[in-house]
mmCIF file of the N, C-alpha and C atoms, coordinates in Angstrom:
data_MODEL
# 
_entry.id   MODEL 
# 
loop_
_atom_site.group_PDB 
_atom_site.id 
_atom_site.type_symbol 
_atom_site.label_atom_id 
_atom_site.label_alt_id 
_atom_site.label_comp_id 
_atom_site.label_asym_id 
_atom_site.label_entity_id 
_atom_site.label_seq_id 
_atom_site.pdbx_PDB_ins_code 
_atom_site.Cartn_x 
_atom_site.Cartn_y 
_atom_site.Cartn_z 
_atom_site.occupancy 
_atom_site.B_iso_or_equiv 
_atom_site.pdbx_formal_charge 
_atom_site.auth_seq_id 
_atom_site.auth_comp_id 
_atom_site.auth_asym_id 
_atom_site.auth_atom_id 
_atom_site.pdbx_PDB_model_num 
ATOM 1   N N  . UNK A 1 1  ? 12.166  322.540 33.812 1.00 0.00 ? 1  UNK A N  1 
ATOM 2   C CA . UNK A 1 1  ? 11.426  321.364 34.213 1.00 0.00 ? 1  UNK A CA 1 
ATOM 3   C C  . UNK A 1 1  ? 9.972   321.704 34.513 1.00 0.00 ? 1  UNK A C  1 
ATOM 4   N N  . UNK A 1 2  ? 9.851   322.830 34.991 1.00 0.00 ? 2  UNK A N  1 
ATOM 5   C CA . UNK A 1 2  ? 8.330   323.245 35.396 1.00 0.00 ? 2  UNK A CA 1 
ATOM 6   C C  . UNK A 1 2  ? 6.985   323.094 34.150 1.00 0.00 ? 2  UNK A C  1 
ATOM 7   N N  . UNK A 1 3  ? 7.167   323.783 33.109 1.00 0.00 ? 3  UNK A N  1 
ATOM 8   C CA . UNK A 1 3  ? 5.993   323.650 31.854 1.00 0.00 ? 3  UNK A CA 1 
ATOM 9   C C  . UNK A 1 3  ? 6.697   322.147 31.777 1.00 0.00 ? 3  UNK A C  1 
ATOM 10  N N  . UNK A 1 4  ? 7.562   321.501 31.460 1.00 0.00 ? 4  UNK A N  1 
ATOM 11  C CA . UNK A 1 4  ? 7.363   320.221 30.618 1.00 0.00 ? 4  UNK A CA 1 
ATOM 12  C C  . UNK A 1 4  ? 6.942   319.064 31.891 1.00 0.00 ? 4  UNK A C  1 
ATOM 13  N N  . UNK A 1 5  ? 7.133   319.367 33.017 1.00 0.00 ? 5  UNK A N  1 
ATOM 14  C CA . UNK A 1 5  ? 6.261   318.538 33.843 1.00 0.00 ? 5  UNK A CA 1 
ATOM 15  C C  . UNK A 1 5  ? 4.777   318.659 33.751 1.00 0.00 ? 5  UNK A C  1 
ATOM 16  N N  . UNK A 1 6  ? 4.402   320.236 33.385 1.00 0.00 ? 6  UNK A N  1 
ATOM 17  C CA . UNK A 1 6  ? 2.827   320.307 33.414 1.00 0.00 ? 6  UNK A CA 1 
ATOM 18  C C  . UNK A 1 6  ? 2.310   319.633 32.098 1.00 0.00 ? 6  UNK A C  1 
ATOM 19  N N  . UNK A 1 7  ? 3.237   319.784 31.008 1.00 0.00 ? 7  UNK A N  1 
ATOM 20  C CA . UNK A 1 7  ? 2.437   319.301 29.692 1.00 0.00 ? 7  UNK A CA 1 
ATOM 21  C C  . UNK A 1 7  ? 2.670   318.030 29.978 1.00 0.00 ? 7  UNK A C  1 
ATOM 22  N N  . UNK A 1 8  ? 3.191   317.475 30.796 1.00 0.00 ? 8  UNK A N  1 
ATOM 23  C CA . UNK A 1 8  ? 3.252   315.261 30.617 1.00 0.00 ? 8  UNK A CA 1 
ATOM 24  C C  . UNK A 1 8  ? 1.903   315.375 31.574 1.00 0.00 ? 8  UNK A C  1 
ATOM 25  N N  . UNK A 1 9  ? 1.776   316.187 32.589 1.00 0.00 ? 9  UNK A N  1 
ATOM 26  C CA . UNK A 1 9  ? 0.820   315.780 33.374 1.00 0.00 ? 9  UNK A CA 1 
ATOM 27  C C  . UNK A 1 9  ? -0.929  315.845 33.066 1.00 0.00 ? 9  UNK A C  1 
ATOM 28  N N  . UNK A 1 10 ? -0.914  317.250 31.908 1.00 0.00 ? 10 UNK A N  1 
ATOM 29  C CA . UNK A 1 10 ? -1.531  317.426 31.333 1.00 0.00 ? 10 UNK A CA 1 
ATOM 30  C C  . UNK A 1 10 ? -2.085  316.361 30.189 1.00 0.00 ? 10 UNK A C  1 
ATOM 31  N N  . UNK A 1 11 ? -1.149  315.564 29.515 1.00 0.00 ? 11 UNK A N  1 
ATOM 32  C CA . UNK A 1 11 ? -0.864  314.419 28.435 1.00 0.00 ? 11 UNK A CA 1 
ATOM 33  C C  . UNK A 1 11 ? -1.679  313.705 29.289 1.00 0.00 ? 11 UNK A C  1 
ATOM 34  N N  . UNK A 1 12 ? -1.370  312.945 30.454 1.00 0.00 ? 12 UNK A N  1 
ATOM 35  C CA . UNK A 1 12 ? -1.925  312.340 31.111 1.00 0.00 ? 12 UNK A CA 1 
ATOM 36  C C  . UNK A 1 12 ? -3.367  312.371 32.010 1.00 0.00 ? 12 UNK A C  1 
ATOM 37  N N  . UNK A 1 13 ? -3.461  313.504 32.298 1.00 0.00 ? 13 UNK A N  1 
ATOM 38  C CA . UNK A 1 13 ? -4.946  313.593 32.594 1.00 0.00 ? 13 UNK A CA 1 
ATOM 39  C C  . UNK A 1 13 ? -6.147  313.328 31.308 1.00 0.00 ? 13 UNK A C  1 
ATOM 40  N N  . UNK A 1 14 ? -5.135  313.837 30.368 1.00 0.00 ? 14 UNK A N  1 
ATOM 41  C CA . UNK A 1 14 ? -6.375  314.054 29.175 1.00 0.00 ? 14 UNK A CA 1 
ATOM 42  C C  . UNK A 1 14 ? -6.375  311.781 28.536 1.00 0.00 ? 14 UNK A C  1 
ATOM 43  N N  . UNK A 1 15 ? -5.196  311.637 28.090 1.00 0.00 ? 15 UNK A N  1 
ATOM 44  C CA . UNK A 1 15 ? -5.164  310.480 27.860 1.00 0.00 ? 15 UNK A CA 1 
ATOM 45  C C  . UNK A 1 15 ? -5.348  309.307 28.313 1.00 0.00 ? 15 UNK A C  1 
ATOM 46  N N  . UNK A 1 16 ? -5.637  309.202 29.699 1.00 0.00 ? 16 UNK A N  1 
ATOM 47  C CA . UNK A 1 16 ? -5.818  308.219 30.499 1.00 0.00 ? 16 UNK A CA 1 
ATOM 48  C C  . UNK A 1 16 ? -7.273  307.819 30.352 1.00 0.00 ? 16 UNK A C  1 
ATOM 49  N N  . UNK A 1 17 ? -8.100  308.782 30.457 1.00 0.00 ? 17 UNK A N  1 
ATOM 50  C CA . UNK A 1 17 ? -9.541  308.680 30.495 1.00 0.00 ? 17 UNK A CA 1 
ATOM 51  C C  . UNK A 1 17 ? -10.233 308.184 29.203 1.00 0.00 ? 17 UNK A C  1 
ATOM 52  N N  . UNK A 1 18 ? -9.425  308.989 28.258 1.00 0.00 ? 18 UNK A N  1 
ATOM 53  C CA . UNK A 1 18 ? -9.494  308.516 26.944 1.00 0.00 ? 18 UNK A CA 1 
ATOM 54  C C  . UNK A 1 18 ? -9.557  307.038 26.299 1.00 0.00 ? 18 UNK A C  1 
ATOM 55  N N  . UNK A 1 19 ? -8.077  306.676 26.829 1.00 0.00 ? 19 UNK A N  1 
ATOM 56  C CA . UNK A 1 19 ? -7.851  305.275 26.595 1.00 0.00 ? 19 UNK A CA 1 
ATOM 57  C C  . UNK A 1 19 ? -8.452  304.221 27.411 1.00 0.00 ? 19 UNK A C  1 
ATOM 58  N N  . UNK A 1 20 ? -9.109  304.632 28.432 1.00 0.00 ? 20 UNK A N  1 
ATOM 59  C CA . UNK A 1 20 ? -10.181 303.658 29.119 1.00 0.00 ? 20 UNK A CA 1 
ATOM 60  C C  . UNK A 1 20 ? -11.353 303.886 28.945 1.00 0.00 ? 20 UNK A C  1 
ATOM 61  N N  . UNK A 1 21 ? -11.543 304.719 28.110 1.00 0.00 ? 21 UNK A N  1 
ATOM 62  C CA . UNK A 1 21 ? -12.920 304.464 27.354 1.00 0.00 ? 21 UNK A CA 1 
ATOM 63  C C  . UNK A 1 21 ? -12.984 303.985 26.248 1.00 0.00 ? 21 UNK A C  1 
ATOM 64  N N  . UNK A 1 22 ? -11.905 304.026 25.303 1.00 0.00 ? 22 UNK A N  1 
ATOM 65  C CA . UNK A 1 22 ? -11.636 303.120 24.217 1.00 0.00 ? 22 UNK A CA 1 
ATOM 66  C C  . UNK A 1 22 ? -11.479 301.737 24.743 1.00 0.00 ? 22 UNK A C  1 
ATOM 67  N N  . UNK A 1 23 ? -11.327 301.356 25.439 1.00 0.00 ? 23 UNK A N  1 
ATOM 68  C CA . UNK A 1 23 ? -10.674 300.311 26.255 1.00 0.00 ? 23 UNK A CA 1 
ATOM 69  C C  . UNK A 1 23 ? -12.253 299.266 26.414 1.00 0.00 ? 23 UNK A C  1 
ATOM 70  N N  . UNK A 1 24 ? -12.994 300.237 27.353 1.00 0.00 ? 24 UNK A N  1 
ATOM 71  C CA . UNK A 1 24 ? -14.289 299.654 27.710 1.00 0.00 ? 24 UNK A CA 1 
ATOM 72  C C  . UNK A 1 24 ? -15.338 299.414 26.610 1.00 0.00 ? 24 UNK A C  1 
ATOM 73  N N  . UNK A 1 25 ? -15.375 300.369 25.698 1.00 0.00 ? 25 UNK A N  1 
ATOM 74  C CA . UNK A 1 25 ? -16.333 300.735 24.703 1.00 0.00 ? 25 UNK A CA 1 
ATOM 75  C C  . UNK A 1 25 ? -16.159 299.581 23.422 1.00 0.00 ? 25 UNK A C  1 
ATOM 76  N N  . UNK A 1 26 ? -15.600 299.026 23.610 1.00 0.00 ? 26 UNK A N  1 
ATOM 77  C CA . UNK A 1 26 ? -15.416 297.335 23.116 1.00 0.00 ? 26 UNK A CA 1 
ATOM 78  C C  . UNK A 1 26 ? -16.259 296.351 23.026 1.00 0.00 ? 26 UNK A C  1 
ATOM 79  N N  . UNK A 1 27 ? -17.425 296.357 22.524 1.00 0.00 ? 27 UNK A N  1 
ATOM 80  C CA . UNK A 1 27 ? -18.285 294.998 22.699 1.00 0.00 ? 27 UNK A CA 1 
ATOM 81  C C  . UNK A 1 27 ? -17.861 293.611 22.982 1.00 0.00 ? 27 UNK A C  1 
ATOM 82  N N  . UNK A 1 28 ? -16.884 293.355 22.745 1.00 0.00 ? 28 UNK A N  1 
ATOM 83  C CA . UNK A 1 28 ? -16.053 292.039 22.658 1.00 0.00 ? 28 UNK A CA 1 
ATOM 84  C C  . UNK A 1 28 ? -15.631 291.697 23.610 1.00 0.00 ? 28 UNK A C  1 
ATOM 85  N N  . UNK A 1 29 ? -15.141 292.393 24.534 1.00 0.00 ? 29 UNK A N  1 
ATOM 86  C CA . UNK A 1 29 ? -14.396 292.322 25.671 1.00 0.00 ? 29 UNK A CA 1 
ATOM 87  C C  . UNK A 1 29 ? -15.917 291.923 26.797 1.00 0.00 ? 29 UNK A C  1 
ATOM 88  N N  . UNK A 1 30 ? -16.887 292.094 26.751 1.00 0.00 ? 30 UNK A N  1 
ATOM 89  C CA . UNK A 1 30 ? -17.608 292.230 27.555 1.00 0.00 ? 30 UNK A CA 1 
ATOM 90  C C  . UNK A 1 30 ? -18.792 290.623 26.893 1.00 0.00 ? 30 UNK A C  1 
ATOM 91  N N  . UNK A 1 31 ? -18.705 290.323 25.921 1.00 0.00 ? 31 UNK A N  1 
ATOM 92  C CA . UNK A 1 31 ? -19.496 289.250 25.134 1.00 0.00 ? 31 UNK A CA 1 
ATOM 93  C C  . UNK A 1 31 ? -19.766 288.007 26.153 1.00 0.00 ? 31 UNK A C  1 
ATOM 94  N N  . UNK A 1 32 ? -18.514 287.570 26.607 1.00 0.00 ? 32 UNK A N  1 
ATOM 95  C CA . UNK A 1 32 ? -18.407 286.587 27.039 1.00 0.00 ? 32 UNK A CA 1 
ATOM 96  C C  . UNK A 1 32 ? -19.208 286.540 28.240 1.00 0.00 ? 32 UNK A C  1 
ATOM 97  N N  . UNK A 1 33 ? -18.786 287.739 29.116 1.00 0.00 ? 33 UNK A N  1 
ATOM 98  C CA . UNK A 1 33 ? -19.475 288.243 30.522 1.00 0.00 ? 33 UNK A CA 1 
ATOM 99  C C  . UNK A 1 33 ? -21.299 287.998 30.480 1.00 0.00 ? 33 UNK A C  1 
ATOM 100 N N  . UNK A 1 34 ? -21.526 289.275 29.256 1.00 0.00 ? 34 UNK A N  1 
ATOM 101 C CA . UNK A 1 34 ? -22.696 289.454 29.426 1.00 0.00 ? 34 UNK A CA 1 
ATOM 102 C C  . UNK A 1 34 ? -23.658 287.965 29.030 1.00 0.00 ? 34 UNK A C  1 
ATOM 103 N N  . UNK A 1 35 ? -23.118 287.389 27.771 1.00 0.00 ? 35 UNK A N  1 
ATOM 104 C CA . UNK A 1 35 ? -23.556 285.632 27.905 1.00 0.00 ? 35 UNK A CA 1 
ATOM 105 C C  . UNK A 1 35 ? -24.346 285.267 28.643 1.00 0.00 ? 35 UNK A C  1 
ATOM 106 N N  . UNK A 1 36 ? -22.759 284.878 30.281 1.00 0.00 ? 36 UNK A N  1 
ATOM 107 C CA . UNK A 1 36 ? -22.925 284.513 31.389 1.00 0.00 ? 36 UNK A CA 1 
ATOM 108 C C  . UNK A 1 36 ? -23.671 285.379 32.270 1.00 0.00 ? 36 UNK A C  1 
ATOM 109 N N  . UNK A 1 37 ? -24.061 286.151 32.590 1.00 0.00 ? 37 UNK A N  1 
ATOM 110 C CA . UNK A 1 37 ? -24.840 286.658 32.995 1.00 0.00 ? 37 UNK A CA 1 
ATOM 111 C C  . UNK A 1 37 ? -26.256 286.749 32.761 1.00 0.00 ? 37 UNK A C  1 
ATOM 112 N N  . UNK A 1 38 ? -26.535 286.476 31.491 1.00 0.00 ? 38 UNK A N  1 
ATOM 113 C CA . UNK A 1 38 ? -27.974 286.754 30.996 1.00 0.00 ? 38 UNK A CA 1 
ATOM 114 C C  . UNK A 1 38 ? -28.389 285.299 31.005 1.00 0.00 ? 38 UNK A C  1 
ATOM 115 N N  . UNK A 1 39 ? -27.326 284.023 30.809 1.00 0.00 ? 39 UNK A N  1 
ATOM 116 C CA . UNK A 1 39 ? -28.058 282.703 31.402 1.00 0.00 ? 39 UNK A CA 1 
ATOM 117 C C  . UNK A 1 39 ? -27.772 282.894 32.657 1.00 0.00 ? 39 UNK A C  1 
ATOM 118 N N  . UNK A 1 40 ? -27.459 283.358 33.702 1.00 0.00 ? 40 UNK A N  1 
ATOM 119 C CA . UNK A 1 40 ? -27.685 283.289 34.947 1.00 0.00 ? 40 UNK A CA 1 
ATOM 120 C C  . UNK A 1 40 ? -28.851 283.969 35.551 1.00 0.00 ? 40 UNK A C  1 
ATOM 121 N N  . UNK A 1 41 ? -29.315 285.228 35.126 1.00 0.00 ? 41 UNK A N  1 
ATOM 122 C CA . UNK A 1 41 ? -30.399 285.525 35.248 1.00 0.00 ? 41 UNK A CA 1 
ATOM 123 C C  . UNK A 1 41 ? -31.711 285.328 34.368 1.00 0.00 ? 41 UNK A C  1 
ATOM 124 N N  . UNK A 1 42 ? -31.636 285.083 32.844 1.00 0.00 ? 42 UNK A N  1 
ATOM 125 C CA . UNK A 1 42 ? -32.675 284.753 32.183 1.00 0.00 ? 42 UNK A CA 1 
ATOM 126 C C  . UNK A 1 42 ? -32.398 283.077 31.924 1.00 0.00 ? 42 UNK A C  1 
ATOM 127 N N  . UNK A 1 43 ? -32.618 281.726 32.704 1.00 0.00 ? 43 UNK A N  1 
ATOM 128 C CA . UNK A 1 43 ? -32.745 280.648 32.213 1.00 0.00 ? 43 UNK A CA 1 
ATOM 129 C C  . UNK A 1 43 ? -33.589 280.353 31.750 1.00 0.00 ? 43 UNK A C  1 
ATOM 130 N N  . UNK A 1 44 ? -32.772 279.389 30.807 1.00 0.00 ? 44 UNK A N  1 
ATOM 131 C CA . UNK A 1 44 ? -33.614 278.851 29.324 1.00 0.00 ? 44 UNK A CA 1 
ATOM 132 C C  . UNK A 1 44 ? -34.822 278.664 29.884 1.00 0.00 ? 44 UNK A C  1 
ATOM 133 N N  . UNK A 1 45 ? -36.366 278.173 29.253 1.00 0.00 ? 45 UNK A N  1 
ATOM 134 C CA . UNK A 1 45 ? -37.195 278.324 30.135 1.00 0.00 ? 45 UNK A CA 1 
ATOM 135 C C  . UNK A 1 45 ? -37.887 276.359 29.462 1.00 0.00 ? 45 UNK A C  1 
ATOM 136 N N  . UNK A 1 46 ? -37.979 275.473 30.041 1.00 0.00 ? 46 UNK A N  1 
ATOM 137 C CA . UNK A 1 46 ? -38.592 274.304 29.449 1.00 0.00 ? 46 UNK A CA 1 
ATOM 138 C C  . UNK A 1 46 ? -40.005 274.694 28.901 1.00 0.00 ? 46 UNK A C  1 
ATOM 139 N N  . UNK A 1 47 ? -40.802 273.368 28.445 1.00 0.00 ? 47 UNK A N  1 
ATOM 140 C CA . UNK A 1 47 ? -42.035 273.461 28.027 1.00 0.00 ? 47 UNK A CA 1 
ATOM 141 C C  . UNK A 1 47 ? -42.716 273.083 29.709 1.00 0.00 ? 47 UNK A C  1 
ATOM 142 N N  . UNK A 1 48 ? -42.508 272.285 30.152 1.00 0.00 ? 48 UNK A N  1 
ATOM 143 C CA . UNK A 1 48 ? -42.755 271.968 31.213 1.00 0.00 ? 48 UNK A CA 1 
ATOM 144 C C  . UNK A 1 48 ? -43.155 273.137 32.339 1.00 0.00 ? 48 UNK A C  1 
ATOM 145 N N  . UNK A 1 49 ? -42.019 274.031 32.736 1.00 0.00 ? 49 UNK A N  1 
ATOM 146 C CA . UNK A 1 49 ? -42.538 275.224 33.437 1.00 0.00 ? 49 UNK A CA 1 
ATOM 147 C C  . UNK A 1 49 ? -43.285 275.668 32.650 1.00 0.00 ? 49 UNK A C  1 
ATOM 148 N N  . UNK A 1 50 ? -43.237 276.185 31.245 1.00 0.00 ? 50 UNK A N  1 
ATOM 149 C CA . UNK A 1 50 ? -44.592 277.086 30.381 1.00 0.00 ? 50 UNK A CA 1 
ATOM 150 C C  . UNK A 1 50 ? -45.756 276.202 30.819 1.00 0.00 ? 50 UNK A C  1 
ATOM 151 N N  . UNK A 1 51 ? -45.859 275.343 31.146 1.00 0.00 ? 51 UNK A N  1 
ATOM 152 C CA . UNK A 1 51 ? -47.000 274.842 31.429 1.00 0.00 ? 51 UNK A CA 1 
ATOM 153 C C  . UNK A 1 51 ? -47.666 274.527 32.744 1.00 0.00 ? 51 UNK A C  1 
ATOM 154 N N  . UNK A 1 52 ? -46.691 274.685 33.837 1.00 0.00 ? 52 UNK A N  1 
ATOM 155 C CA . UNK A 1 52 ? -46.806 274.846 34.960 1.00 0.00 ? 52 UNK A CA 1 
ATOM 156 C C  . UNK A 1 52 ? -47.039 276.265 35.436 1.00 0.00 ? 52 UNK A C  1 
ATOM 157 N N  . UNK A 1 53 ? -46.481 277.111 34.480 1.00 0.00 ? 53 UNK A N  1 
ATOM 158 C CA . UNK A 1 53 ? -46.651 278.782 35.056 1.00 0.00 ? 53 UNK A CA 1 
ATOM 159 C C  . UNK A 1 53 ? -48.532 278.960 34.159 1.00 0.00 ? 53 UNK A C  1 
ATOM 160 N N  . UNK A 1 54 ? -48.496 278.415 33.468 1.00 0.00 ? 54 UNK A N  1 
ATOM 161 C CA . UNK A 1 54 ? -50.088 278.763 32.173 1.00 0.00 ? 54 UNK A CA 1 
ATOM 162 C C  . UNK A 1 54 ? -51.249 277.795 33.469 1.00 0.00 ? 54 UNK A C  1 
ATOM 163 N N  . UNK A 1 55 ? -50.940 276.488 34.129 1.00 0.00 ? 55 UNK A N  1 
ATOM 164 C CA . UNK A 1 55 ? -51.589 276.227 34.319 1.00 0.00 ? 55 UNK A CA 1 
ATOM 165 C C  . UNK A 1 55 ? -51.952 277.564 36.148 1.00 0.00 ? 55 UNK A C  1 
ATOM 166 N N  . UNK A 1 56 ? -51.154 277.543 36.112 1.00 0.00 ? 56 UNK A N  1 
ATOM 167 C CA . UNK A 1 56 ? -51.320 278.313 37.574 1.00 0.00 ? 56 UNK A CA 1 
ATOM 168 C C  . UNK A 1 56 ? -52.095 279.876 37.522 1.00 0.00 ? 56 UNK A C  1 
ATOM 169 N N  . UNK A 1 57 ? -51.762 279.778 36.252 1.00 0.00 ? 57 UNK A N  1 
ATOM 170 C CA . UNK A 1 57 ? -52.579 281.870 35.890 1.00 0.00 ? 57 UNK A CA 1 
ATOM 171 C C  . UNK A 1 57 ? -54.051 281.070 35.429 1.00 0.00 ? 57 UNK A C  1 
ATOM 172 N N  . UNK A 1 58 ? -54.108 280.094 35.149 1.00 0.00 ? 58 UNK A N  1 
ATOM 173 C CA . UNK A 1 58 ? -55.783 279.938 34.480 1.00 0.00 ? 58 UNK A CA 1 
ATOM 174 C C  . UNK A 1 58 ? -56.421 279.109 35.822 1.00 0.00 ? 58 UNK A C  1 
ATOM 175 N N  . UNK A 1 59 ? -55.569 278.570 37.041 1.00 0.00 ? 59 UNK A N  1 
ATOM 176 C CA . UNK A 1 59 ? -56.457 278.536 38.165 1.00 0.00 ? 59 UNK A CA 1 
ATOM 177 C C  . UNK A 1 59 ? -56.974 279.613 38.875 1.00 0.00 ? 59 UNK A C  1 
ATOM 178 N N  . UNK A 1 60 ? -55.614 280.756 38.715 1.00 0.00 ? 60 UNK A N  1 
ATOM 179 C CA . UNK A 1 60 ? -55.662 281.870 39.507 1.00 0.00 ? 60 UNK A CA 1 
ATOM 180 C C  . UNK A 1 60 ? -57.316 282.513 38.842 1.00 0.00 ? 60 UNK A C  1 
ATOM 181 N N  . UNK A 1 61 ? -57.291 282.469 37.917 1.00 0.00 ? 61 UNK A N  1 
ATOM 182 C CA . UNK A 1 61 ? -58.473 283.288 36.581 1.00 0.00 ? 61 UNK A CA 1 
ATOM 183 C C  . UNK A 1 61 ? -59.719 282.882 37.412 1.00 0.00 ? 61 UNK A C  1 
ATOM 184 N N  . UNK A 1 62 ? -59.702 281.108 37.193 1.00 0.00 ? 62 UNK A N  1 
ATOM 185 C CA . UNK A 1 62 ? -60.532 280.629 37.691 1.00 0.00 ? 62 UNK A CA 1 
ATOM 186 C C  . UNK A 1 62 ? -61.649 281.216 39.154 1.00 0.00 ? 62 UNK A C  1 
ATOM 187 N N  . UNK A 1 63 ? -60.305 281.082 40.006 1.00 0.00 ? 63 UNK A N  1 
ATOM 188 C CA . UNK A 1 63 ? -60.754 281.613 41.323 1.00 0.00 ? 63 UNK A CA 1 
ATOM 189 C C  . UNK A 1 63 ? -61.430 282.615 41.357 1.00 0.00 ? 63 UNK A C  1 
ATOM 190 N N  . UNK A 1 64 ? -60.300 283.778 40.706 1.00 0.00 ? 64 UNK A N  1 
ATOM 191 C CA . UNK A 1 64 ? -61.080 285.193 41.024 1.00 0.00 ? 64 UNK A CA 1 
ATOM 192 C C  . UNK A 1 64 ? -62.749 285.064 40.699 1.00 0.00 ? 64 UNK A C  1 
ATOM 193 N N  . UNK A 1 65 ? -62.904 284.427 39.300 1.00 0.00 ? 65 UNK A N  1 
ATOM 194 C CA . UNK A 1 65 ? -64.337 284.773 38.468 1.00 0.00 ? 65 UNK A CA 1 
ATOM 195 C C  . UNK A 1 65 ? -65.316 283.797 39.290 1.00 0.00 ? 65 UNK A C  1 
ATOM 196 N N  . UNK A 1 66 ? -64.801 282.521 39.835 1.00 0.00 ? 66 UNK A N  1 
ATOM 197 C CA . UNK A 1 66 ? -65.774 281.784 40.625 1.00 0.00 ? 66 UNK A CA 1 
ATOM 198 C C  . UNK A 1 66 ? -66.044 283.019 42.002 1.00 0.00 ? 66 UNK A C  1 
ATOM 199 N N  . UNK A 1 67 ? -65.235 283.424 42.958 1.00 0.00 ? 67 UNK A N  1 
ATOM 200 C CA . UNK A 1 67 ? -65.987 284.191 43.675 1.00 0.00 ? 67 UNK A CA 1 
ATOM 201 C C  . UNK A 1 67 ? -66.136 285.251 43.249 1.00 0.00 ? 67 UNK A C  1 
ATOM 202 N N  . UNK A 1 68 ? -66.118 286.118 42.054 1.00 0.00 ? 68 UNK A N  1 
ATOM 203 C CA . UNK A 1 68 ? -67.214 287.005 41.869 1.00 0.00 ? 68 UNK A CA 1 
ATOM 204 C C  . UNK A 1 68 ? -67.903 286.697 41.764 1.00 0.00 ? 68 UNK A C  1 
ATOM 205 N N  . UNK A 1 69 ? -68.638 285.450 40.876 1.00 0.00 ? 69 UNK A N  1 
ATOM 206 C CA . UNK A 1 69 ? -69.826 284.662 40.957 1.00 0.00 ? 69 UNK A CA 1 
ATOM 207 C C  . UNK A 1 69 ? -70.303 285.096 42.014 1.00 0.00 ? 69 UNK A C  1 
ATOM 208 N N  . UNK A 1 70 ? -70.070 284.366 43.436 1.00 0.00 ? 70 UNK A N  1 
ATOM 209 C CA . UNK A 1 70 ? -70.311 283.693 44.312 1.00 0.00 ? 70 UNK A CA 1 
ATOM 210 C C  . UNK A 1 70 ? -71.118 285.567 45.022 1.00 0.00 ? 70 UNK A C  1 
ATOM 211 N N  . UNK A 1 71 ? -69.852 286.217 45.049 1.00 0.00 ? 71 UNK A N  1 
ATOM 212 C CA . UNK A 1 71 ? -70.351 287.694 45.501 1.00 0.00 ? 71 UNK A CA 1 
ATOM 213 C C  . UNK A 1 71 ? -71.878 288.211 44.153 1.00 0.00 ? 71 UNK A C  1 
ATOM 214 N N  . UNK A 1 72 ? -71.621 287.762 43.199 1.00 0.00 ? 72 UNK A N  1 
ATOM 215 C CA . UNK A 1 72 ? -73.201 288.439 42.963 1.00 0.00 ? 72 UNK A CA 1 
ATOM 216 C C  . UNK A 1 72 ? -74.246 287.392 43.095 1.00 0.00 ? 72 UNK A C  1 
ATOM 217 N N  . UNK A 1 73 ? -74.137 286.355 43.144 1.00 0.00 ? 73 UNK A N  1 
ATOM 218 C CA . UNK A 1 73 ? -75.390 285.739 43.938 1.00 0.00 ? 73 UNK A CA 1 
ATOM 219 C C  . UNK A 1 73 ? -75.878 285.862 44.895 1.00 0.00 ? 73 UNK A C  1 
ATOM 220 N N  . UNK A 1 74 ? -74.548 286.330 45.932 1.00 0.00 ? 74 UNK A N  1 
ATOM 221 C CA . UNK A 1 74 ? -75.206 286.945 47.527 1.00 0.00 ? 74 UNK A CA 1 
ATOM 222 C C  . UNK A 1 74 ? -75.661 287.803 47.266 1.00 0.00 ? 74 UNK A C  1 
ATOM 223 N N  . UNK A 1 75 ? -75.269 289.218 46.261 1.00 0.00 ? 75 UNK A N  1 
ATOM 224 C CA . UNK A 1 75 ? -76.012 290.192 46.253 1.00 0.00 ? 75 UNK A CA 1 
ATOM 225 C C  . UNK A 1 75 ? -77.527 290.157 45.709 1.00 0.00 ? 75 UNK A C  1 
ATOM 226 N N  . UNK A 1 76 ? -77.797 289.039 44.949 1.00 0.00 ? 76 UNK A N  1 
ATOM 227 C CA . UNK A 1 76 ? -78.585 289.036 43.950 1.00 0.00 ? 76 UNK A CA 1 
ATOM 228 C C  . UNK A 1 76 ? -79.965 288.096 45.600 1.00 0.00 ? 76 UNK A C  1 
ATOM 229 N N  . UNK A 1 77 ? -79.234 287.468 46.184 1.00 0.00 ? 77 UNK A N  1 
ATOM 230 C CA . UNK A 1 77 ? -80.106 287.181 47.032 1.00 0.00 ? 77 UNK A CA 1 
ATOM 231 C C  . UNK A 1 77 ? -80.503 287.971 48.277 1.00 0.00 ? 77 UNK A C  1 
ATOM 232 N N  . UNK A 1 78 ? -80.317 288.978 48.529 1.00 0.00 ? 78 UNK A N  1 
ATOM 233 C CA . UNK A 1 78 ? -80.093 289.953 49.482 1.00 0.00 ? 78 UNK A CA 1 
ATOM 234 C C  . UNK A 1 78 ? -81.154 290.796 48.846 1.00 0.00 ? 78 UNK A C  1 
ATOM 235 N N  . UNK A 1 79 ? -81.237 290.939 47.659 1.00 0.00 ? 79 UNK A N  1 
ATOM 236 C CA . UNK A 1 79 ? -81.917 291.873 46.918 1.00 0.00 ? 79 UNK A CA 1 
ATOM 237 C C  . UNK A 1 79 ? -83.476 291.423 47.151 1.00 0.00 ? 79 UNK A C  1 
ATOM 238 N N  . UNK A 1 80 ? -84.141 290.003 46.910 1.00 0.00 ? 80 UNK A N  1 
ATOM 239 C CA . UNK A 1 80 ? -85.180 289.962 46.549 1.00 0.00 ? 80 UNK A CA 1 
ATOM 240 C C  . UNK A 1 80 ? -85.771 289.258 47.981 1.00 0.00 ? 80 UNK A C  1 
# 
């Protein structure tokens, strides 16, 4: 009983790992999941937000370049 208990146990260490990586390594099994997941974190995106996120980066633009303006005119008046 001693070797043929070690070779099943042996069978089994080696095959177990095996077959759950065949198991996982399945694209299919996981399709459905990843789907749901990628619309849960990447939602569809409307035209509406594209245009709410575009208008908000070209105020942001705005701002910055109006007070740099604003900072080289003070400098420019400081100067003379």
């Amino acid at each position: 009983m001693g070797w043929v208990f070690e070779v099943a146990k042996m069978f089994m260490y080696i095959s177990f790992p095996v077959g759950i990586f065949h198991y996982y390594h399945h694209p299919m099994i996981f399709e459905k999941l990843m789907i749901e997941e990628k619309k849960k974190y990447f939602p569809p995106t409307s035209r509406k937000r594209n245009a709410e996120v575009e208008d908000f980066i070209n105020k942001y633009n705005y701002d910055i370049k109006r007070k740099q303006l604003e900072a080289m005119e003070m400098q420019e008046r400081g100067k003379y």
